[in-house]
N, C-alpha and C positions, 0 to 999 in steps of 0.2 A: 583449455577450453575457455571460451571469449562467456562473461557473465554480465549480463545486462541489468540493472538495477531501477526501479520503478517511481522513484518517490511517492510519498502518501499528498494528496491534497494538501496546501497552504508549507508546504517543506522543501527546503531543497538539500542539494544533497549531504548535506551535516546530520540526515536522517537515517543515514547509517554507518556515520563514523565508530559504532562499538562493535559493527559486523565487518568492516573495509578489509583487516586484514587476513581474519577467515577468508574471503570472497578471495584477496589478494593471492592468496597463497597458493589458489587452483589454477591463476591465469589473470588475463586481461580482465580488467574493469573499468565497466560505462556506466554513467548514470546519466538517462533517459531525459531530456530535456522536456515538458510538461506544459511551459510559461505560455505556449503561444497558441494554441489550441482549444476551441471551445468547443469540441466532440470529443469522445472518448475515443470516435473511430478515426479520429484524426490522429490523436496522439501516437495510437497504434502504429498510424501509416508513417507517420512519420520514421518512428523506430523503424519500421522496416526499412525504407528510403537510407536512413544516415548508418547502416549497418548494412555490411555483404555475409553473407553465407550464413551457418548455422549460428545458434547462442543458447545456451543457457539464460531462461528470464524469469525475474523475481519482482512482484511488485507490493507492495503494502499499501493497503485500503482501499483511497482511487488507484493506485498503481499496480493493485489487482487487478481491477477493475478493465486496465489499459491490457496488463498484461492476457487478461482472459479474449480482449480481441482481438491481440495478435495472435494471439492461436487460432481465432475464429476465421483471419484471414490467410494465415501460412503458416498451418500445423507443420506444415514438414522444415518449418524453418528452425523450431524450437525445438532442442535436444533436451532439455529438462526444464520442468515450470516449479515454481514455489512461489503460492499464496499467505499471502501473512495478515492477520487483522483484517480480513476483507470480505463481502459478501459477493455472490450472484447475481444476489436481485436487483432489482434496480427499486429507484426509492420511491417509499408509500409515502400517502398524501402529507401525514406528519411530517416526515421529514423532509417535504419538497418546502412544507412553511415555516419549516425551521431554518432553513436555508436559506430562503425569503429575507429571513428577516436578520440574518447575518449579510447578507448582500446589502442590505437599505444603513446597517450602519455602516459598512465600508464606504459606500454610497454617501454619506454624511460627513466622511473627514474622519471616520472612528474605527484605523486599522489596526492600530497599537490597542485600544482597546475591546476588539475582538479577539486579539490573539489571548488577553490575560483572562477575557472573558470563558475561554473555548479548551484553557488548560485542564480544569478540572475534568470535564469530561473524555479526553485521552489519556487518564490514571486511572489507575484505578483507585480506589474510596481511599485506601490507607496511605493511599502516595498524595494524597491532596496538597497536604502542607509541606512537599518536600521543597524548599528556596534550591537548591542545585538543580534538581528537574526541571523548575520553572526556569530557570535560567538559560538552560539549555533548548529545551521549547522556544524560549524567545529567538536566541542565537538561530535556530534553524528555521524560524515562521518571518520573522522579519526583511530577509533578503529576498524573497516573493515578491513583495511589494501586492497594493491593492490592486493593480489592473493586471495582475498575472493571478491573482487570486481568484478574481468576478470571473475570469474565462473559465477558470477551470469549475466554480460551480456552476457554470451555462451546464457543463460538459456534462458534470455527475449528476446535476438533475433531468439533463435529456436522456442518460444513458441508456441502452435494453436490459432487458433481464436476459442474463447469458448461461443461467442454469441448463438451460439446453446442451450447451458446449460441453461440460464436464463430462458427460457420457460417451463422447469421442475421442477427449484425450487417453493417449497412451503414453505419452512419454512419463520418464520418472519424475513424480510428480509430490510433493512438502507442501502440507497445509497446517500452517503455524498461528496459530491465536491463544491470547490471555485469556482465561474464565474471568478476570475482575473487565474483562474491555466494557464498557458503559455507553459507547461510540456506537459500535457494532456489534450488537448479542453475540454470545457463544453460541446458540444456535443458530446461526446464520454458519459458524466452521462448522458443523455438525450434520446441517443438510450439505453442506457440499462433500464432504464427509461420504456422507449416505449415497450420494449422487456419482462417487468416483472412489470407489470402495477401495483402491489397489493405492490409494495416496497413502505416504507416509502421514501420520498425522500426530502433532506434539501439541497438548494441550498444557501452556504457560502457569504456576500458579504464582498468587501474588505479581500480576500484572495485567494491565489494561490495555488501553491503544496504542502506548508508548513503550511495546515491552524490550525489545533493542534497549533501552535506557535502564527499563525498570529490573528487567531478570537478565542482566548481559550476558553472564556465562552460562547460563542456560538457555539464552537468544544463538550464542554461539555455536551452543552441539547442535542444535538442532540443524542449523546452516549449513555446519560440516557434514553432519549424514544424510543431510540431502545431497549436497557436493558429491558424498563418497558414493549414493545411488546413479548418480547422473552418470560418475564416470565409470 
């Protein structure tokens, strides 16, 4: 089974090097090009476009986000979905001027120090001072670059709210989130949760937005047994 991989906003795909070989070990893997698109519904289409026939898709945060409309556009294309770290909704006023003003420093020459800026809050509290995590954050935020980064928040602050969608999926469906994520509340997995009650659902502890990193081998089963539902 062909597995399609989502990356999270500002990441590329070294965002799931502690999951690559779980994923490997079912089939083919792709990881979703992101860089060029300023809609969420673009990104979508595109996945459909640079991909034939059915997949397996997984995306984490905005890569949920991507992933939830390509369901919205060709459910019968996806044979299994997995949400990780990611909401439905689309974003409230706060976070539309928090984005604001991460855009105006990239906007300013200040990419590198947004990225150091923007670590804390994808750990969770205890993982603050981890030097290895941070390391690895930079490693995976940096190859973005700033003008592949401004498109992609054009895209997540235009996005819809796709809570609607979750009620029509059927396929076998993994919604993965940290209680420490600080990014994106735990209730945000909780109404989706609520919204699409037959989801396998593994709540991370001791982990935030970066839980692949932060809980690997517990990032890991969870992958697997969604893997083992799909097939």
């Amino acid at each position: 089974m062909k597995t399609i991989v989502v990356p999270p906003l500002l990441c590329s795909p070294l965002a799931y090097v502690p999951i690559l070989d779980t994923l490997w070990s079912r089939g083919q893997v792709t990881v979703a090009d992101t860089r060029h698109d300023d809609t969420i519904a673009g990104m979508a289409a595109r996945i459909l476009f640079e991909n034939e026939g059915s997949f397996a898709l997984r995306g984490t945060s905005m890569g949920g986000c991507v992933a939830l409309e390509v369901m919205r556009q060709a459910p019968d294309r996806v044979q299994a979905l997995a949400l990780v770290s990611t909401s439905a909704r689309a974003d409230s006023d706060e976070q539309k001027t928090a984005r604001s003003r991460q855009s105006t420093l990239v906007e300013e020459g200040q990419f590198d120090a947004l990225i150091d800026a923007a670590f804390p809050g994808v750990v969770a509290a205890e993982n603050e001072s981890d030097d290895e995590l941070l390391a690895r954050w930079r490693a995976m935020t940096r190859p973005v670059g700033p003008e592949a980064f401004l498109r992609q928040q054009r895209a997540v602050v235009g996005r819809a709210d796709l809570r609607s969608t979750l009620a029509s999926i059927t396929c076998p469906t993994g919604i993965i989130h940290g209680t420490g994520d600080r990014l994106i509340p735990f209730d945000a997995a909780e109404e989706s949760v609520a919204l699409l009650p037959s989801a396998r659902f593994t709540a991370i502890e001791g982990a935030g937005h970066l839980l692949f990193f932060e809980q690997a081998e517990t990032a890991r089963n969870a992958i697997g047994a969604w893997l083992d539902d799909a097939a």
